[in-house]
C-alpha positions as CSV (number, residue, x, y, z in Angstrom):
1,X,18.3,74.8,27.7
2,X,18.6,78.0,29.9
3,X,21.9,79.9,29.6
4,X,22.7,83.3,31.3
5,X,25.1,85.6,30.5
6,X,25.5,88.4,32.8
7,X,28.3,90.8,34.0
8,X,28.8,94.9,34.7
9,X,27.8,97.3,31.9
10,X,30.2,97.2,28.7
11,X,31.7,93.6,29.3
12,X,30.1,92.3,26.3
13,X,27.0,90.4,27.5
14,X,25.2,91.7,24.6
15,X,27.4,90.9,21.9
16,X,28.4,87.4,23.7
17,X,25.0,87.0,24.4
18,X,23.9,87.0,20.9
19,X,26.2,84.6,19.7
20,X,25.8,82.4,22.1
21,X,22.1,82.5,21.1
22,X,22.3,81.9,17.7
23,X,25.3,79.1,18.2
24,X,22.4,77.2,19.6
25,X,19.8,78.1,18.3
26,X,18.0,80.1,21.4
27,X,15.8,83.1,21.8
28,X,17.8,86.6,23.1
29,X,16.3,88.1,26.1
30,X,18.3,91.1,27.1
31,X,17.5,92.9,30.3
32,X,19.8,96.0,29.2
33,X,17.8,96.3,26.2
34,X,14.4,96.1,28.0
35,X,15.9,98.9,30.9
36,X,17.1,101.3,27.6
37,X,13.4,101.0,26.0
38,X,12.1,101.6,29.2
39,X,14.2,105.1,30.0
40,X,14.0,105.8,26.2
41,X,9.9,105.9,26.4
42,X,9.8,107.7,29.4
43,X,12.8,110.0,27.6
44,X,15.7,109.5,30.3
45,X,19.3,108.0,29.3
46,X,20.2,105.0,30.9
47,X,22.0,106.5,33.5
48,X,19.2,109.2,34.4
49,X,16.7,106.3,34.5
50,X,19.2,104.5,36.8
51,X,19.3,107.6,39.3
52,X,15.5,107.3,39.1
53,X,15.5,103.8,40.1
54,X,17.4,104.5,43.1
55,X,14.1,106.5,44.1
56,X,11.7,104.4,42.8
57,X,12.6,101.0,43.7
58,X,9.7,100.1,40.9
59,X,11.5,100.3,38.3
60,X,14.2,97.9,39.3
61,X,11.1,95.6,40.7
62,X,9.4,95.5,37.8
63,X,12.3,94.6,35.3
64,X,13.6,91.7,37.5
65,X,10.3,90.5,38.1
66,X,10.0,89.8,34.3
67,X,13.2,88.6,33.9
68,X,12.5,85.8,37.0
69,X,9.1,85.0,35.2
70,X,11.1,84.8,31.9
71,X,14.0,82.3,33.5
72,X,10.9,80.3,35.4
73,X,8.9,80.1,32.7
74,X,11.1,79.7,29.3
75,X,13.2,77.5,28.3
76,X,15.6,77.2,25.1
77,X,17.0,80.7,25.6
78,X,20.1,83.3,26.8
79,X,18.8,85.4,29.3
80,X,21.2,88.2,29.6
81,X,21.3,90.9,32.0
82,X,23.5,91.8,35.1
83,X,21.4,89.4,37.2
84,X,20.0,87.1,35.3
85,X,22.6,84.2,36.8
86,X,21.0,85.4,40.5
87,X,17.3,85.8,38.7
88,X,17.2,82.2,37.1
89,X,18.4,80.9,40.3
90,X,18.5,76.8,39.6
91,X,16.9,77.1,36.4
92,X,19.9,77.9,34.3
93,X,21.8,75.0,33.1
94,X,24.7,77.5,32.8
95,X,25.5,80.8,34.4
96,X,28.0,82.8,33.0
97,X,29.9,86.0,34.1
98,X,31.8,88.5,31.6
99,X,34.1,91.8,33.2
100,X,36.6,93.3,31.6
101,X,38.6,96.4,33.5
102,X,36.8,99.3,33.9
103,X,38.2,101.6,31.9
104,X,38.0,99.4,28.9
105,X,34.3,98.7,29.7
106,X,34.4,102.5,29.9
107,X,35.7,102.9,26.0
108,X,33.2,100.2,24.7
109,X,30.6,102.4,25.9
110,X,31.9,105.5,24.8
111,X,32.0,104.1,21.5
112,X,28.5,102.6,21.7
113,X,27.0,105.8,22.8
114,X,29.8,108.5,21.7
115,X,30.5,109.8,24.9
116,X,34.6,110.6,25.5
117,X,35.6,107.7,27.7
118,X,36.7,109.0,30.5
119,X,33.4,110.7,31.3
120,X,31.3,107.5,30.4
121,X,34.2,105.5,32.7
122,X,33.0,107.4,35.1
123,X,29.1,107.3,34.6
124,X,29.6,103.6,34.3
125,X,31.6,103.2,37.8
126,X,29.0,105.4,39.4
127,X,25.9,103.2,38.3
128,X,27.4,100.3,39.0
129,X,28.1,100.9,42.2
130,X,24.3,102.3,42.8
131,X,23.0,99.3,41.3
132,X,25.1,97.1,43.4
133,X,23.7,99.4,46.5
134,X,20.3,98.9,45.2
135,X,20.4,94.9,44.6
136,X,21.7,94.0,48.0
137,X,19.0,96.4,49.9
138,X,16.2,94.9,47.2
139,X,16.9,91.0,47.2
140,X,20.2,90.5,49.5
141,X,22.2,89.8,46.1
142,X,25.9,90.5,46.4
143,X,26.7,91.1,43.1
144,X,30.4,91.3,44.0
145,X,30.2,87.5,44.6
146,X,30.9,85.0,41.7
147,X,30.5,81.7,43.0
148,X,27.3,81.2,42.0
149,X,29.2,81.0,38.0
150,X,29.8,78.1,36.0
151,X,32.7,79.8,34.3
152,X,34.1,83.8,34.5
153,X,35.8,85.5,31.6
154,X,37.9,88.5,31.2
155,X,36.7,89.5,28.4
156,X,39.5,92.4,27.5
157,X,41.6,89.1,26.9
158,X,40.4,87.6,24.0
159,X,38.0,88.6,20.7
160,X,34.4,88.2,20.9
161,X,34.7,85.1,18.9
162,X,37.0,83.5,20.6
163,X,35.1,84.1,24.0
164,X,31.9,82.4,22.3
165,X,34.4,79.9,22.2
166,X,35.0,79.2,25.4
167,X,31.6,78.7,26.1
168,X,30.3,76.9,23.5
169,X,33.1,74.7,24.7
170,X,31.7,74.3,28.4
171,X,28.1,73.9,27.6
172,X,29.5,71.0,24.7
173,X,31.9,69.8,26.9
174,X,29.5,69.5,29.7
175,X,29.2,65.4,30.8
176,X,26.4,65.2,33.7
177,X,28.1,61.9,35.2
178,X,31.1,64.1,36.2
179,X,29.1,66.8,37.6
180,X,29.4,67.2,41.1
181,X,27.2,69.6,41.8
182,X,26.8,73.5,40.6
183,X,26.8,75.6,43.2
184,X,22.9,76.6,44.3
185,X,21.7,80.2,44.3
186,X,20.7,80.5,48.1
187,X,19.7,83.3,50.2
188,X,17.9,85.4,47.5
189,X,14.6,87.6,48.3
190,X,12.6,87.2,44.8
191,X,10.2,89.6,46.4
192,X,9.5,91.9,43.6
């Protein structure tokens, strides 16, 4: 079973991510975590290596190629990272997209990386908006656009726990004869 989890930075793909892994018993691949390592070794912060990516398309390439290979290849795992729904394409069994409002995204990640939140708010709205720049001119990905999701969750609603919840529920709940189709992941350049 494939399963993504992906969604804007501080909407708790990670932490969902995890649980969702260990609920059923799948590897945790994490595309933020292989970006951080990656700025960490070449001694950038995220958002530094993110303003480097926007001149070196590379670095993007290179991360999304392995995630593809990973979602192509693998099987029995979460693949979480802001594309990994678009990356795994047909091969997720479930795509799922977190969000929360910005400025509480903005206050998780203040916390995470004690920054004041109004600053990493900020930082967080200005990458995201690069990356979303970045994806459509890479692969014609709208990011913006959330059909392609089995199920969306507002994650500033309800507890970590009680979002695991939810989908634990829809991948349980899931019956195959009363599927009437997930919607396909279509017009995607998986040039990398």
């Amino acid at each position: 079973m494939l399963l993504t989890v992906s969604g804007p930075p501080g909407s708790g793909k990670s932490t969902t991510a995890e649980l969702l892994a260990e609920a059923f018993d799948l590897d945790h691949v994490s595309g933020g975590d292989i970006f951080r390592e990656l700025a960490d070794e070449r001694g950038y912060t995220p958002l530094e290596f993110n303003k480097l990516a926007e001149e070196n398309d590379q670095i993007d390439r290179d991360l999304d190629r392995r995630l593809r290979e990973i979602a192509t290849e693998e099987d029995d795992l979460v693949l979480e990272s802001r594309l990994a729904g678009w990356l795994a394409g047909d091969h997720a069994d479930f795509r799922f997209w977190l969000d929360a409002p910005a400025a509480v995204r903005g206050e998780r990640i203040a916390e995470r990386e004690g920054k004041d939140p109004e600053r990493a708010t900020e930082e967080t709205e200005a990458r995201e908006a690069s990356e979303a720049q970045r994806y459509q001119e890479y692969y014609g990905i709208d990011i913006r656009d959330l059909t392609i999701y089995d199920l969306s969750v507002n994650t500033a609603r309800w507890e970590p726990d009680a979002v695991l919840d939810m989908l634990v529920t829809a991948v349980e709940e899931y019956d195959a004869d009363g599927d009437e189709g997930k919607t396909p992941v279509t017009g995607v350049d998986y040039e990398f």
